[in-house]
C-alpha positions as CSV (number, residue, x, y, z in Angstrom):
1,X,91.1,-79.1,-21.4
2,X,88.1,-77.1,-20.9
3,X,88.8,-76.9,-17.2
4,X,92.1,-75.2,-17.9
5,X,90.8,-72.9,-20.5
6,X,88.0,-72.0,-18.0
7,X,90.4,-71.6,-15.2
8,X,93.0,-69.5,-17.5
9,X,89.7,-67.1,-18.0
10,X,89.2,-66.4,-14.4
11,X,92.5,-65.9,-13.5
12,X,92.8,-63.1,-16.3
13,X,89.3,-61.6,-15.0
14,X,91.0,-61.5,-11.7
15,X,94.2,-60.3,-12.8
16,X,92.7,-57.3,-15.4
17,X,90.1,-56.4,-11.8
18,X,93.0,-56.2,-9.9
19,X,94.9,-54.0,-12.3
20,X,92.0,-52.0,-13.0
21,X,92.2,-51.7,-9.0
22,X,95.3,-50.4,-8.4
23,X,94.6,-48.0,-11.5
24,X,91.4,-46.2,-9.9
25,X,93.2,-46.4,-6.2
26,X,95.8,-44.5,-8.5
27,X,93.8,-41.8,-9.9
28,X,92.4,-41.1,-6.2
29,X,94.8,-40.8,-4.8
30,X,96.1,-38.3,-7.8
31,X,93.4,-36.7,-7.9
32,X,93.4,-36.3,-3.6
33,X,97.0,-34.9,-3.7
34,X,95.7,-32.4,-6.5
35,X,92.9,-30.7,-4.5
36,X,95.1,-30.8,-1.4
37,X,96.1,-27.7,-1.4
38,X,92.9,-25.6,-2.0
39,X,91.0,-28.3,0.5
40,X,93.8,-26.9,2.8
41,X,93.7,-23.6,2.5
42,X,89.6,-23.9,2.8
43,X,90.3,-26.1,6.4
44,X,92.8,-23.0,7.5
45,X,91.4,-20.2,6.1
46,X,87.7,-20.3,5.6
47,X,85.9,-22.8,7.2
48,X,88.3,-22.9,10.8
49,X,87.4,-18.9,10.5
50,X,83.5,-19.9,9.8
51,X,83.7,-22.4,13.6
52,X,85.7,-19.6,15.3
53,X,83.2,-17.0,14.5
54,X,80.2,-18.9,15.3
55,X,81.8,-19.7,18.6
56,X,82.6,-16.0,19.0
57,X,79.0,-14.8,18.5
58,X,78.1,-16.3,22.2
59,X,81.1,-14.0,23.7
60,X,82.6,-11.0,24.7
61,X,85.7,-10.6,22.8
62,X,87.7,-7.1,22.9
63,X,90.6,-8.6,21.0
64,X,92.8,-7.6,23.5
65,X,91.8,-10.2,26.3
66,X,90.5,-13.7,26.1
67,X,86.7,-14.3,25.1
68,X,84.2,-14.4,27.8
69,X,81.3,-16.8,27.1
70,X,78.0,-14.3,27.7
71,X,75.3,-16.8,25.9
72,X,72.7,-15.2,23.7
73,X,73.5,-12.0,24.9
74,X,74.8,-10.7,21.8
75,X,72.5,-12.4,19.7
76,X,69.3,-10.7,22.1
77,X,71.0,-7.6,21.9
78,X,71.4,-7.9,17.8
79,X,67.6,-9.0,17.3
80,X,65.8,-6.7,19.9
81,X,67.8,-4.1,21.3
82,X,70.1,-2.7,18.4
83,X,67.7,-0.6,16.3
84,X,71.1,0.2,14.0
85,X,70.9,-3.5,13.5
86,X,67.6,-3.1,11.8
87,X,68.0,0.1,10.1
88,X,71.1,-1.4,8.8
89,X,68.9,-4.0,7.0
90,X,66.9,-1.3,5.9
91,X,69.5,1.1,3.8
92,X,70.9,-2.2,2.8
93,X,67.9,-4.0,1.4
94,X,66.8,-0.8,-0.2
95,X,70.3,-0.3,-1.9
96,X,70.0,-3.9,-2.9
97,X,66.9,-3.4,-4.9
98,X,67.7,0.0,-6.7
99,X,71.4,-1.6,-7.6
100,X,70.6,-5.3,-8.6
101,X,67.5,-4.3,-10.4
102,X,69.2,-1.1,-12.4
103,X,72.7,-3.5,-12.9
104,X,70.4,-6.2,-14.4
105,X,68.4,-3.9,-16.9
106,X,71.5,-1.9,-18.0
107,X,73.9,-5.1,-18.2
108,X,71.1,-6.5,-20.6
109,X,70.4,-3.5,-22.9
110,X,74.2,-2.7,-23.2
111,X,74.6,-6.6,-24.1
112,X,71.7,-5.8,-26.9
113,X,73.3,-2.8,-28.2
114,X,76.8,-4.8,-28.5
115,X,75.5,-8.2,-29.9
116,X,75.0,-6.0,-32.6
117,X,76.9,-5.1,-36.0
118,X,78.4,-1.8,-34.5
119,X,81.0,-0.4,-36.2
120,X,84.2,-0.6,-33.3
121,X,83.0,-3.3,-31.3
122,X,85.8,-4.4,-30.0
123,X,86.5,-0.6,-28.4
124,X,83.1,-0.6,-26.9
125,X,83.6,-3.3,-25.1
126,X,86.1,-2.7,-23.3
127,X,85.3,0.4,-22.3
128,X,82.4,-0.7,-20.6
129,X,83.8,-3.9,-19.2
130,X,86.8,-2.4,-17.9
131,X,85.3,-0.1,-14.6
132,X,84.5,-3.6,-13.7
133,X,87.7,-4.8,-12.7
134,X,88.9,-1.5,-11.4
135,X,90.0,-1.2,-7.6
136,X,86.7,-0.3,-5.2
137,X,88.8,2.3,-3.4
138,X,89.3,4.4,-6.6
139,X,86.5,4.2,-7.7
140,X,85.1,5.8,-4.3
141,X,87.6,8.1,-4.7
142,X,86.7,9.3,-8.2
143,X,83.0,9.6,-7.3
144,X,83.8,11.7,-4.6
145,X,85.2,14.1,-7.0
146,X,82.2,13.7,-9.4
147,X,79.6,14.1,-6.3
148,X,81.2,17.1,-5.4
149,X,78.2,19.2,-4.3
150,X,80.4,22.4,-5.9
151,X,82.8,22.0,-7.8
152,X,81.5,17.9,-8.9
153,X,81.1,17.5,-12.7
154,X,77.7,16.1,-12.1
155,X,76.5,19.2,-10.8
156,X,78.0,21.2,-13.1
157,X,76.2,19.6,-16.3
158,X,73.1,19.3,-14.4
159,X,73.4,23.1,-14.0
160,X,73.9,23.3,-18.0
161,X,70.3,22.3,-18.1
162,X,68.9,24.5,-15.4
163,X,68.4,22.1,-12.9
164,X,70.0,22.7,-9.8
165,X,72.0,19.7,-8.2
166,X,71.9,18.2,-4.8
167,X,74.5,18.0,-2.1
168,X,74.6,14.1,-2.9
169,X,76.4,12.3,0.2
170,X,75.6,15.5,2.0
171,X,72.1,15.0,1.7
172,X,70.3,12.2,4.0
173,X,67.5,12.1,1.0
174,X,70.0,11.9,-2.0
175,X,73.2,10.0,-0.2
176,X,71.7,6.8,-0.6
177,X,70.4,7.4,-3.8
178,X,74.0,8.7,-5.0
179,X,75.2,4.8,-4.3
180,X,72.7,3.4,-6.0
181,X,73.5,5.4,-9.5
182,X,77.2,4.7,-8.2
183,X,76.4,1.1,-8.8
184,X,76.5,1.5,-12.5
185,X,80.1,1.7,-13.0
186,X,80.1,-1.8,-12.5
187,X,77.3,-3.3,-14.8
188,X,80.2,-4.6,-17.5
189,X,80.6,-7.8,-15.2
190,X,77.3,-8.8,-16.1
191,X,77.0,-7.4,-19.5
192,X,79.8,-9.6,-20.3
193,X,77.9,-12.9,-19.5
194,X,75.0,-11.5,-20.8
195,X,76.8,-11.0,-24.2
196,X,78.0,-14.3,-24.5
197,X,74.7,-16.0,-23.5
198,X,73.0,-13.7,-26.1
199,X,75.9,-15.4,-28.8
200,X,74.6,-18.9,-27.7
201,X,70.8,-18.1,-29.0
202,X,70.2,-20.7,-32.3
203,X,69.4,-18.1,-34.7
204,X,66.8,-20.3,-36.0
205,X,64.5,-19.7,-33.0
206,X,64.6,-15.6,-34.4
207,X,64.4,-17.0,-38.4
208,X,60.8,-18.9,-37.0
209,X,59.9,-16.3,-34.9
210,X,60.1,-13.6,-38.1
211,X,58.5,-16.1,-40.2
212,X,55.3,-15.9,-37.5
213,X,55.6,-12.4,-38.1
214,X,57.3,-11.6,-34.7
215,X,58.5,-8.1,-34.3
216,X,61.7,-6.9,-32.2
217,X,59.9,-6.6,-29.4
218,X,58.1,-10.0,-28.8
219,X,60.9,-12.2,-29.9
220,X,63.1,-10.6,-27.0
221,X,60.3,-11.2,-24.9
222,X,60.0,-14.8,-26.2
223,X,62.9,-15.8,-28.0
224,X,65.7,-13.7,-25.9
225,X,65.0,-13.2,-22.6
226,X,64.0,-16.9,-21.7
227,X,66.8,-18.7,-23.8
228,X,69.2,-16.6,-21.3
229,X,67.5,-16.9,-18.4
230,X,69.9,-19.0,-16.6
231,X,72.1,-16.1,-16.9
232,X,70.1,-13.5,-15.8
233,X,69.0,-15.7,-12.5
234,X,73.0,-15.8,-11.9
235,X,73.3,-12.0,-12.3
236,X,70.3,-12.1,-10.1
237,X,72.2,-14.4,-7.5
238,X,75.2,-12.8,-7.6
239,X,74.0,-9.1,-7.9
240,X,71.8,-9.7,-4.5
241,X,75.0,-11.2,-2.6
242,X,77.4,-8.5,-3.8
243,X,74.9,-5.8,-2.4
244,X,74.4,-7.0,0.8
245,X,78.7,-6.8,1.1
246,X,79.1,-3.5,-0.2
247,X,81.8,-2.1,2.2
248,X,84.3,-0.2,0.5
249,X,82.7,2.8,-0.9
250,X,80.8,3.4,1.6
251,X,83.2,3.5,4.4
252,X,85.9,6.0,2.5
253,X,83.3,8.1,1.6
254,X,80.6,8.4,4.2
255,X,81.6,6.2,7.3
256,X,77.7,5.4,7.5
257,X,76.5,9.1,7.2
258,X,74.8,11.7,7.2
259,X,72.4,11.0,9.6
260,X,73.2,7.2,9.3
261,X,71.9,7.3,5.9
262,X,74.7,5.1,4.1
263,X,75.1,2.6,7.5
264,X,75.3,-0.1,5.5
265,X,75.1,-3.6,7.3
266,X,78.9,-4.8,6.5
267,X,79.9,-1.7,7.7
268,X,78.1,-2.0,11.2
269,X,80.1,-5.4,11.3
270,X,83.2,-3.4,10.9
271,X,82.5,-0.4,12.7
272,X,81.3,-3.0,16.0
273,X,84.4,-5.2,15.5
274,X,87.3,-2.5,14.4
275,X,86.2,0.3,16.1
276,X,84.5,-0.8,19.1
277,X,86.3,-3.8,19.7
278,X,83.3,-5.7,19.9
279,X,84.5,-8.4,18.1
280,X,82.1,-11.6,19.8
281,X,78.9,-8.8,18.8
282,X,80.5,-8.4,15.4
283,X,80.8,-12.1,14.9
284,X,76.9,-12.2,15.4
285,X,76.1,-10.0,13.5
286,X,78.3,-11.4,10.6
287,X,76.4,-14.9,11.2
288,X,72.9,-12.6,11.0
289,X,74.2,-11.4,7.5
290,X,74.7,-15.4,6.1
291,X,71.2,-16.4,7.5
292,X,70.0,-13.2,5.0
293,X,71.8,-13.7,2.4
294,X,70.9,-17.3,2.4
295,X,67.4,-16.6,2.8
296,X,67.2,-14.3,-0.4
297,X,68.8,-16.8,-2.1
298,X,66.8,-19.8,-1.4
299,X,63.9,-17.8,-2.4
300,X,65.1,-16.6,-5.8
301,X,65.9,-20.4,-6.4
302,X,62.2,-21.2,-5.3
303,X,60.8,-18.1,-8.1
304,X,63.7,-19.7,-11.0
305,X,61.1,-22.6,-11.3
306,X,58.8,-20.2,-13.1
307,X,60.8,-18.2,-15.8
308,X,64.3,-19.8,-15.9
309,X,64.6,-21.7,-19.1
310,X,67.2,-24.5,-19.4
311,X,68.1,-26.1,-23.0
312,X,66.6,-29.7,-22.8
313,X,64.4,-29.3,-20.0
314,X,60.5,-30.4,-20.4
315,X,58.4,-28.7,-18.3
């Protein structure tokens, strides 16, 4: 009898694991057919782009004919005799520190001013979050108009105060400059994340802080800022990736001038592959741009060890 019962036992362990089998092959394969079309489209259209590209970089490719494998020829001519290469790097990393840094500080103090009780919340919102999402070509197009050295309405309230305005994109000194303050227009992106991490802060952590006699300004310096420091570090992230592509603005309104002022590093890789038909020297130059970007990045990670702040974690 207890044989039986014993045997009856196993058989319905075996049974249920083989149920319980078929279940998870089940949900697999669900869950393989789901993804299937994104990890298609990725195969097709993004990483089969990435191999081709990085096979490019060692030819010469007009477009036109079939690629000629030339070596590191593009790759020598990209690191030590392109000095637009470089000076591309140059505008570009200085654009990247003016933007990202005044996007970061103007993303958090508008986030301040609108975690606040302000009478039409709502309408300030979206008014600040909605340049955001607006097309990059008309946004060039309007800050044309406003840069207008003459008839620009920046000029023309700068001349209310008695200060006389510069030419702008006319100017080598001010062109780059100009696309920094264009930047601006899109700090809502940010100020949006900010605003809901500032939402997520306990308000007990302020309630102790006031008991201790904090004022405003040391409990956003220690209550604030590190409780949504995982957001600014994405800002941070995101902000530095962005400005190392920026493309659009400056080729509709400068094309890289005056003076190769605005030759932005993007738009060498245009220019070389579009223009010039140097497609294989564009691809290397492309491949340059990731080993930057990935560069910056891994060393902002490295710094987040120091003043990112994640709930739960002991340090």
């Amino acid at each position: 009898m207890n044989t039986i019962s014993v045997e009856s036992q196993v058989g319905a362990v075996s049974t249920k694991r083989v149920r319980m089998g078929r279940l998870a092959r089940r949900e697999a394969l669900a869950g393989y057919l789901t993804i299937a079309p994104w990890l298609l489209g990725f195969l097709l259209f993004e990483f089969g782009p990435l191999l081709t590209s990085f096979y490019l970089s060692f030819t010469k490719f007009d477009v036109l004919t079939t690629p000629q494998w030339v070596g590191f020829k593009n790759w020598d001519k990209m690191l030590f005799n392109d000095p637009l290469v470089w000076h591309s790097v140059k505008v570009t990393a200085i654009y990247s520190v003016g933007a990202v840094s005044l996007g970061l500080v103007l993303g958090l103090g508008l986030a301040l001013f609108l975690n606040q009780d302000v009478r039409g919340l709502s309408f300030y919102r979206t008014v600040f979050y909605t340049p955001a999402v607006v097309s990059g070509a008309a946004v060039a197009m309007m800050w044309l108009l406003l840069l207008n050295p003459e008839a620009g309405v920046i000029n023309r309230i700068l001349a209310l105060v008695g200060i006389p305005g510069p030419a702008w994109l006319f100017d080598r000194q001010w062109a780059l400059p100009a696309f920094i303050i264009m930047s601006v227009w899109g700090v809502g992106g940010g100020m949006v994340l900010y605003l809901a991490a500032l939402q997520g802060v306990p308000s007990e952590l302020y309630d102790a802080a006031m008991i201790d006699g904090a004022g405003a300004l040391p409990k956003l310096w220690f209550v604030t800022l590190p409780m949504i420091s995982p957001v600014i570090f994405f800002n941070l992230i995101m902000g530095i990736i962005g400005s190392f592509q920026v493309f659009t603005s400056a080729f509709i309104m400068t094309q890289g001038g005056p003076a190769n002022a605005t030759y932005f590093f993007v738009l060498g890789i245009y220019l070389n592959a579009f223009q010039f038909l140097k497609m294989g020297y564009a691809s290397a130059l492309a491949w340059m741009l990731a080993v930057i970007i990935l560069l910056l990045t891994l060393v902002a990670f490295r710094s987040s060890g120091r003043w990112v702040h994640y709930e739960g974690q002991i340090r």
